[in-house]
Each structure stands twice: as C-alpha cells, then as structure tokens.
Steps between C-alpha positions, in 0.01 A plus 500: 500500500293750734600438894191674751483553869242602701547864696401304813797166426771473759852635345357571164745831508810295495399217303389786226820667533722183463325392191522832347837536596597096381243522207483806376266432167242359768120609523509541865255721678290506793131540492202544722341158489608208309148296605696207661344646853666350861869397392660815447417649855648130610782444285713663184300421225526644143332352179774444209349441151161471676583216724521550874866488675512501853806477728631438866630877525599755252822304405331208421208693297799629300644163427210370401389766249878449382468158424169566316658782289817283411271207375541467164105327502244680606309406859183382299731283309281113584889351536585708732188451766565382829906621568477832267147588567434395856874455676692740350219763529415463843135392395604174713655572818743230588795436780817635331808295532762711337487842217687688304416696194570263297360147655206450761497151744221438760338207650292269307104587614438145487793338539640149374775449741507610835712769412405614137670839312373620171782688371424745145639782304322820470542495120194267314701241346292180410754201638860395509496443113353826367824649734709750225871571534359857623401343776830358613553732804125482623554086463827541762309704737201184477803296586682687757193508639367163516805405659500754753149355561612133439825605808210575756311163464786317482650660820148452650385209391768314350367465165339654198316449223557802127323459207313664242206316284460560130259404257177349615610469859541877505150608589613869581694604146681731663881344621527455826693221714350348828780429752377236779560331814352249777256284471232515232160654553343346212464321184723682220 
C-alpha cells in the first residue's frame, strides 16, 4: 500500500522514518503536493492507499496509518465505512476516551446515554461472531478495556451499561461495544 505526505505536513520526517523503520516493505515517500490543499499546513496528514489519514500529532498520524496497514480489508471495503474509513482514519474527528495500538475508545458524537463510549479494535473485524481464535489476544485487550472503561462509570456514576449488537441491530459492521451511563438521551 503507498503511504504520501506532503513536504509542507507537520512531523512527516518522523512519521516517515517510523514506518520505514516498523514497515520496511512500505511505499512511503514524501512529495510536493498531494492536492488535498489546507490540512497538511494544519495537521499530520498523509494519504494511505489513496484515502486521506489525518491525526492529532505525529504519533497519532502514525497510529492511524498503522491501523490502516494492519487491516486485513481494504479502507474502500463498503463494511468497513463509518469506524475503518472515517474513525480510525481521522476523516472524523471525535473526543478520544482511551488508545492504544491495538484498540481506540472515544465519546459517542451523538450520544444515547448521558455518558456514551464507543469502544473498537483497530483491526476490521465484522462483529463478535466473525471473531477467529487469532484474535484471542486483541479480544482480551477489548475486554480489559471495557472494564477499565466500565471501573470509571461505575466509580462515577454508579452504574453501567456493555454491550455489543449483532446482526440487524448492528448498523456499523464493524465490532464495537457501547459502554453507558446516566440517564438516557433518547429513544434506542
């Protein structure tokens, strides 16, 4: 897959040398103009398989264009829309919760609850079904982290809501749980 910064992004040096060091088959380079004009003089930005990436700072950036290269579906993939193509990416800018490499959590943009987390792995996998024993370690680290999420509301707010939706209710097909608390907002 062919990574591209702009000669005017923020950080692209480092970012470039971590994925060349990290990747080192990677199509990285850095070019005059990549034609998305305005975000790269205001934020690391790099386009990855033709899709535009944008981060917080250069660490994020790199995160991001991690996650995309360890997908095993590419970013156009129609399954993988709204958390792999507009989350993950950085196409959507949302309040982050919690990150690691492996697992991204922020607040729900329009929340159910009062208090409303969207927790995700990096990796596309469709729902808590299509889960393979290869994903055993990366299905832990969903759990540790839920209930790391799932301690803070209940310390806060004395209760919490964890679940996942499958099937028809499962309008993103990308897993993800929503951890909750306080009153409702609206009608599920």
């Amino acid at each position: 897959m062919k990574v591209r910064f702009c000669d005017q992004n923020k950080g692209k040096g480092k970012v470039l040398r971590r994925l060349q060091e990290e990747h080192p088959g990677i199509d990285a380079k850095i070019k005059k103009c990549l034609g998305i004009c305005g975000p790269c003089a205001e934020q690391p930005v790099a386009l990855v398989g033709g899709k535009k990436v944008k981060g917080r700072d250069g660490d994020d950036l790199y995160r991001r264009i991690a996650a995309a290269l360890a997908s095993p579906r590419p970013m156009t993939d129609p399954a993988c829309d709204f958390y792999c193509g507009r989350i993950l990416t950085g196409q959507l800018s949302v309040p982050v919760y919690f990150e690691n490499d492996r697992v991204f959590a922020f607040h729900h943009t329009n929340p159910l609850w009062e208090n409303h987390v969207v927790l995700l792995p990096k990796k596309h996998i469709e729902s808590l079904l299509t889960l393979e024993e290869a994903d055993n370690d990366l299905l832990l680290e969903l759990m540790r982290t839920a209930r790391m999420i799932a301690g803070d509301f209940m310390a806060r707010f004395g209760a919490a809501r964890v679940y996942t939706n499958l099937g028809d209710y499962q309008s993103a097909k990308h897993l993800h749980w929503h951890i909750g608390a306080g009153p409702q907002l609206r009608p599920y």
